[in-house]
N, C-alpha and C positions, 0 to 999 in steps of 0.2 A: 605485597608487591616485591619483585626481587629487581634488588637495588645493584647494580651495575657499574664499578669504582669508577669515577670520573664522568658517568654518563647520564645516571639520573634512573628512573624508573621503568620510562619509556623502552617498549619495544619496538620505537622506529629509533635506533640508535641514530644519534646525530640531530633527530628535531631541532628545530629550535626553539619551539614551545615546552619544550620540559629542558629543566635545567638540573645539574647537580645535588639540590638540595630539594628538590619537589617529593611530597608525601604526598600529596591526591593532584594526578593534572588538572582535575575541576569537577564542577559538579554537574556539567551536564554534557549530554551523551547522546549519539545518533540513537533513534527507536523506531522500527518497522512492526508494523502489525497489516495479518493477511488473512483473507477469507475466498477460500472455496466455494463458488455456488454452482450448484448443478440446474441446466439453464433447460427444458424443455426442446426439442427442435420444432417445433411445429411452428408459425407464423401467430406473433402474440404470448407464446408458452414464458410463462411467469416463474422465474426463482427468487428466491428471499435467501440471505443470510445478513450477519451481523457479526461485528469485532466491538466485542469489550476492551477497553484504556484499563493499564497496570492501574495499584493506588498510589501513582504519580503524578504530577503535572506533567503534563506532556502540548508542546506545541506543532501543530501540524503543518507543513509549510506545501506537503504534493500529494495528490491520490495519481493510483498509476491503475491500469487495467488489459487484461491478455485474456486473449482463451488458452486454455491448457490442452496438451494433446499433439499429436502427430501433423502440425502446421507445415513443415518444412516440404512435404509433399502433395498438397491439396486433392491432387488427381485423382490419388489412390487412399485418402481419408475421407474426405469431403471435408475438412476443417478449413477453414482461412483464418489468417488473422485481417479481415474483413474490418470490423467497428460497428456491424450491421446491428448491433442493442443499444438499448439505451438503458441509463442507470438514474434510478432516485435515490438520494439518501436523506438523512435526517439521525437527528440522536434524541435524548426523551422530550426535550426542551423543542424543538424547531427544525421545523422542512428547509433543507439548505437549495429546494431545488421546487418551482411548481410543478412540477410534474416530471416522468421521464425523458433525460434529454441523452443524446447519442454522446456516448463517452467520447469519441475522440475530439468532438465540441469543446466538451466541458476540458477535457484533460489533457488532450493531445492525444496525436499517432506516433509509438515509440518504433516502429517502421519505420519509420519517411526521419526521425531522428528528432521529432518536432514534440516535447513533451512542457506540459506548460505548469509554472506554480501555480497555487493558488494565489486569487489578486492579494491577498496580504496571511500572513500568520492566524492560523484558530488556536487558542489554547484553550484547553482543556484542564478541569481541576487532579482527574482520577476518578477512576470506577464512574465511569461514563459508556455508553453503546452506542456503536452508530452501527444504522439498521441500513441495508441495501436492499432494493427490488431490481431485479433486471429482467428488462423484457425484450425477446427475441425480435428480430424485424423481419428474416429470412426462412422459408423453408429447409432445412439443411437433411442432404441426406447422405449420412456415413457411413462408413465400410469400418469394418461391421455394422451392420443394422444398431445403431444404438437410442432411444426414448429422450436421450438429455446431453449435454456437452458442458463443459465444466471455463467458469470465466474465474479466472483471481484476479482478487482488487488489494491492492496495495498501499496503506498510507504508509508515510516519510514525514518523519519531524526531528524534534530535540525533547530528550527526557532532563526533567530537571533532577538527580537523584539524592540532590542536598548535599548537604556541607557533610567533610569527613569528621566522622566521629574521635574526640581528644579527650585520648585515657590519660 
């Protein structure tokens, strides 16, 4: 880290979470992991993907979800960010979900500004998967003709990366 006379490690000069004498601010750290699914257009058309967890602990506090693509002019894509699928997931242990339910349900709608945590913290040990299905609700039909439309899912937690190591 480059140490800064007077200011500490920190590259937000001035924090006040790090002070003059700090070698690690801590040991735990925002962590995002994100999966591409390419989603069918047709009414019921089924994608799968999955995000494997670092070999860290990590605790998961929000899942977020978007279609990706030319949304900002629907007329002339046929994209919307609509909400019109629904998503199951689960990791190797346990269904977090009975069946598909409509993400802006489960998640919220990050439109309208309205996105929701999960009711409490999942932690995770490391080298874990969590497996996604999403399944289309709407017929969609794009400019250009295209077979599939692409949603990302987005978890948000805290990585535990451990104590700093003392040589």
């Amino acid at each position: 880290m480059v140490n800064v006379p007077g200011q500490g490690p920190s590259p937000w000069i001035g924090s006040p979470l790090f002070g003059r004498y700090d070698k690690d601010p801590g040991r735990y750290r925002p962590q995002y992991y994100h999966v591409e699914i390419d989603v069918p257009v047709t009414v019921g058309g089924i994608g799968r993907g999955s995000i494997p967890i670092n070999n860290e602990p990590f605790c998961m506090t929000r899942m977020t979800h978007r279609i990706i693509g030319p949304t900002a002019d629907p007329t002339t894509s046929g994209l919307y960010q609509d909400g019109q699928y629904d998503i199951e997931w689960k990791d190797e242990q346990r269904n977090y979900v009975d069946g598909p339910i409509n993400a802006n349900i489960m998640w919220g709608w990050d439109e309208s500004g309205y996105v929701m945590d999960l009711p409490f913290p999942l932690p995770f040990v490391g080298n874990k998967t969590l497996s996604f299905t999403v399944v289309n609700r709407v017929l969609r039909v794009l400019v250009p003709t295209a077979d599939y439309f692409a949603i990302q899912i987005c978890l948000a937690g805290i990585a535990d990366l451990g104590e700093l190591e003392r040589r």
